[in-house]
N, C-alpha and C positions, 0 to 999 in steps of 0.2 A: 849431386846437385843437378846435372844434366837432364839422370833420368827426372828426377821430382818436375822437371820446367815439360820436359816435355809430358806428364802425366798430366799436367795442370793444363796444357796449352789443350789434352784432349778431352777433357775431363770441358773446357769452355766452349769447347767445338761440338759437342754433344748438349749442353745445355741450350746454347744457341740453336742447336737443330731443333732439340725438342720445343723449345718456344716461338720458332719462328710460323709465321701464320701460311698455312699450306694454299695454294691455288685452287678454284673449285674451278672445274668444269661438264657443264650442267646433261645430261645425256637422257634417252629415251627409259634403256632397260640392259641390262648383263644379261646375255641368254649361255647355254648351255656348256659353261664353265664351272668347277668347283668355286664356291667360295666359303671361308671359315669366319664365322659370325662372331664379332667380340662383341662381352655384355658392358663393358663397362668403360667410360670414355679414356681416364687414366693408361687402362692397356692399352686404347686405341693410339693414345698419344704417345706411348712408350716408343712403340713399331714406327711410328711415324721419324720420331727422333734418332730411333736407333740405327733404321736404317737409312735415314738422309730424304725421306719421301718429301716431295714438293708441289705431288700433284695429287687433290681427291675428285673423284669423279662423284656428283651431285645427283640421285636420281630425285627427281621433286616430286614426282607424285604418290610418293612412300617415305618421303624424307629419307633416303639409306644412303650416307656413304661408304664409296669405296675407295681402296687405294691398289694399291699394284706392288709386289715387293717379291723380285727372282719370280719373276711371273705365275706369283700364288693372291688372290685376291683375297684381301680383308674386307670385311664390311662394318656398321658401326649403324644400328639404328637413330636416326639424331629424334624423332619423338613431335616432329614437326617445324624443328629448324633445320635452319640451310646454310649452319655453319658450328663448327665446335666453338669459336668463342660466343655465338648466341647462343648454342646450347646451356656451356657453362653460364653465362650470365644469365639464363632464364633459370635454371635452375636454383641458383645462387639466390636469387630474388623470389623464390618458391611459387613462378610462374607453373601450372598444368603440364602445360605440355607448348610445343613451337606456334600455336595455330594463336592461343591467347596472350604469348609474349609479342607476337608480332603484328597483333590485332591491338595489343597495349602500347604500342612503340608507335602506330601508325592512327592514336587516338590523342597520345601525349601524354599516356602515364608512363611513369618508374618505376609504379610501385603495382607491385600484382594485389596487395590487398584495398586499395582503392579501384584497382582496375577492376578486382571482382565484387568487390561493393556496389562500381558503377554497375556492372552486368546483372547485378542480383534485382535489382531497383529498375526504376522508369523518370530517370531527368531525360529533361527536357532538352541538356546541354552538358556535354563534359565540365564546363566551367560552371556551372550549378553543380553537379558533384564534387567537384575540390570544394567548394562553397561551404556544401554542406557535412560534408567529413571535416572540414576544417574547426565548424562550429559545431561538431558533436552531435550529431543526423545522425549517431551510427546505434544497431540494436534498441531505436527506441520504440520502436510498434508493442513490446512488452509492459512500454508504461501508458498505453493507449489503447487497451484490451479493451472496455468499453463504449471507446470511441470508433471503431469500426474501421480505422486506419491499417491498409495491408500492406505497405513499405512502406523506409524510412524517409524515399521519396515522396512519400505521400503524405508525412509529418510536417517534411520540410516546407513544401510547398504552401500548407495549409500554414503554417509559422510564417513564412512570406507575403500569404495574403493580407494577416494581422498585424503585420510592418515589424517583427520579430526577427532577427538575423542570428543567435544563439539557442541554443536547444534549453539551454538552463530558463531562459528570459521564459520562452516559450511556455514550457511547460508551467512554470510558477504560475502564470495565465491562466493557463486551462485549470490547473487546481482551484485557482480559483473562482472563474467564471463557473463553470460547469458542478461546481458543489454551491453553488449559488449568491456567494459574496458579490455586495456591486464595489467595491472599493479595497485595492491590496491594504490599506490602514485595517479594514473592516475585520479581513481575513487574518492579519496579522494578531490583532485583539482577541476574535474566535479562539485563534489557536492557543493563544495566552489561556483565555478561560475552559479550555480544554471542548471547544463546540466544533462537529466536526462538517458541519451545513451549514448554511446559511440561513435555512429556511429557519432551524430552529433557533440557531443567532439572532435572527430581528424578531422572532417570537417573544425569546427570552425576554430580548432589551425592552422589548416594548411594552412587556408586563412587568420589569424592574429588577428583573432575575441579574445579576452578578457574574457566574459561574453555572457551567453543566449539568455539575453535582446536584445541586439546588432546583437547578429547574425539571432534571427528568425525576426526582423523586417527586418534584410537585407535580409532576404530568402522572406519575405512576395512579397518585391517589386523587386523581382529578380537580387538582386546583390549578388554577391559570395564574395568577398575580402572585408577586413573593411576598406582597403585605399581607394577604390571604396565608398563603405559603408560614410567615410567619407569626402570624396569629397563631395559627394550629399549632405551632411547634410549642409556643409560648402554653398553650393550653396542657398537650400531651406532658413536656416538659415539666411543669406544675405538679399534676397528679403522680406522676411517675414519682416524683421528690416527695410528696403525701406518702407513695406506698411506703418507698424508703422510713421514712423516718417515724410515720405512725404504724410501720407493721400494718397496713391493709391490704387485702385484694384488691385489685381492680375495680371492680361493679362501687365498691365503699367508698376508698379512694374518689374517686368519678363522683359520686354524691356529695363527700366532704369539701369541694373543690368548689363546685358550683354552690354551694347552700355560705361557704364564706366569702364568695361574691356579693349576696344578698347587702340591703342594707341594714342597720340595728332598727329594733322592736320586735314586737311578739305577735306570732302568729297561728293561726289555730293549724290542724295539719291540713285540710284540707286548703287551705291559702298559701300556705307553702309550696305542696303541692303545684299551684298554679303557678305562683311567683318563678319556680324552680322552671317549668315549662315554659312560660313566657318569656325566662330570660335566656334558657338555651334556643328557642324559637328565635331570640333575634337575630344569632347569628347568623352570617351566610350559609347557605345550602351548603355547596362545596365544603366548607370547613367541617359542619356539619359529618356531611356522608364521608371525608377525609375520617375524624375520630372516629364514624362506626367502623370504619377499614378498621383502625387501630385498635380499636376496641375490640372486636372480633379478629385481633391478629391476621388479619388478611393483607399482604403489602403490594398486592395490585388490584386495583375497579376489577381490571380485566377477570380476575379468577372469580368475582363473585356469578358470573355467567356459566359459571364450570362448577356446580352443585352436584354432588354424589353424597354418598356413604359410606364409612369407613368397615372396620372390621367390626367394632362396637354399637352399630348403627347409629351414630351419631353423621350429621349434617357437615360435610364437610364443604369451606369456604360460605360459609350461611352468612349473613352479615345481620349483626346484632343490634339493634337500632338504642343507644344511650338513654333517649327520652322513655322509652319504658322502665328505666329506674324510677324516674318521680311519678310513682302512684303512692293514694295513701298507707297501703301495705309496706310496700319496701321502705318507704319513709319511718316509717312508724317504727318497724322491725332496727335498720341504723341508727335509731335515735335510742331505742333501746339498748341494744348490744354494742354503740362503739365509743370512744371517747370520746366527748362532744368538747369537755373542758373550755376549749381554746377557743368552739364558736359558741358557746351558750349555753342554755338549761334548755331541758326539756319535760312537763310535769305531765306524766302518763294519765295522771286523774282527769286533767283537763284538756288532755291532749295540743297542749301551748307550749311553740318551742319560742324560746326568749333569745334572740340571735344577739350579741355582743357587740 
């Protein structure tokens, strides 16, 4: 029991040694002495403990301490502090090295990753950098690639001018102003209908469009207005349902469409003919040059400017113009070869097609 008491009593007089904070006393330089270089502070501390040392000599213009032990010098590079427990606590807090823990302590940060955040940046005021770390300022020059913003200080700041005190607030702003919505309602709508500008947003609205979908197909084949927009579609839609269900081509289809449009009585072919012209004539141009896209399978204006030849030497993106169906050949020829039934008779002798 004895021994156990006195193990313990030195067992507490060593721990006490090793924890106890040593004296620094600050000196020019150690000249022409041996000294053995410990790398690591733990050993340094060991030595220190073991052997009861109470006093380190400070050299500051190298950060090195020393200590003295049976008159053999140790040294311990401290890395730009001027003490082991600032070393340890700069290191602890994953400070650089002693120059920017004591650069951070003597600014009023804690924290080395605010203090190197401050340093990376240009505030105006330590108390603007907690400001702006606090409110999430941090890596956002990444969502302002566009905006010519080169730190997060320079996000912030610009957030502050706009009376914005969160990074979130901020930004939602700029998405919005700068894709050109005037009102976060506006934007919010947009996004609903999947529009990703504003410019094409109050386009849209202001031609009656709904939805993106809608309006950039209507923009593909140059129509502006969605009552336009859906005319066409009411047209294309139509004939498309003709090919279906009467087994025709296109070009047929397209003729059987427009000719039961027509009103009932009987017409000679050459007044058909006209009738048939006049009534695709009335409608708008756009809708118009829309079905020739459609008609010659072309699904943008744009490709018709881009006219080649294929392998076959055929006309490639050619746009077909619909009203070249109503002559009196093609007429004449439809009336002959397709089922008329549904719109009427046609008497080849007299060339009188009798519309239903």
């Amino acid at each position: 029991m004895k021994r156990f008491f006195c193990l313990l009593v030195s067992l507490l007089f060593f721990t006490s040694a090793l924890f106890c904070e040593i004296r620094y006393i600050e000196i020019d330089s150690i000249k022409n002495v041996p000294v053995i270089e410990i790398k690591t502070v733990e050993d340094f501390e060991s030595i220190i403990g073991e052997y009861g040392v109470r006093i380190g000599y400070l050299q500051k213009n190298n950060s090195t301490l020393f200590i003295i032990v049976d008159s053999v010098y140790f040294s311990f590079a401290l890395n730009g502090y001027y003490s082991l427990s600032d070393y340890k606590t700069g290191k602890a807090k994953k400070f650089k090295n002693g120059d920017d823990f004591n650069d951070a302590i003597s600014l009023g940060f804690d924290s080395s990753e605010i203090y190197y955040y401050y340093k990376t940046n240009s505030f105006n005021s330590v108390e603007d950098c907690k400001d702006a770390y606090k409110n999430d300022f941090v890596g956002v020059t990444k969502d302002f690639a566009l905006y010519k913003y080169s730190s997060d200080s320079s996000v912030y700041y610009a957030a502050k001018k706009e009376g914005y005190t969160k990074y979130s607030d901020f930004k939602e702003y700029v998405d919005i102003t700068n894709n050109g919505f005037k009102t976060k309602e506006d934007w919010l709508d947009a996004k609903s209908k999947k529009f990703e500008n504003g410019k094409d947003y109050y386009i849209a609205t202001e031609n009656g469009f709904s939805n993106f979908k809608d309006f950039n197909s209507a923009q593909l084949i140059g129509i502006t207005t969605n009552d336009d927009y859906q005319e066409y579609l009411q047209i294309k839609d139509s004939v498309e349902r003709i090919m279906k269900e009467k087994n025709l081509e296109k070009n047929k289809a397209v003729i059987y469409f427009y000719i039961q449009k027509l009103p009932k009585g009987d017409k000679a072919l050459s007044a058909l003919t006209n009738s048939l012209n006049e009534n695709y004539s009335s409608q708008k141009k756009e809708i118009s040059t829309a079905l020739n896209l459609w008609y010659s399978d072309i699904s943008n204006i744009e490709d018709t400017k881009k006219q080649g030849r294929n392998d076959y030497g055929y006309n490639q993106n050619r746009l077909y113009e619909i009203k070249t169906l109503f002559t009196t050949a093609t007429l004449s020829d439809f009336l002959k070869t397709t089922d008329i039934s549904a719109l009427g008779t046609y008497n080849e002798k007299t060339e009188i097609f009798r519309k239903k």
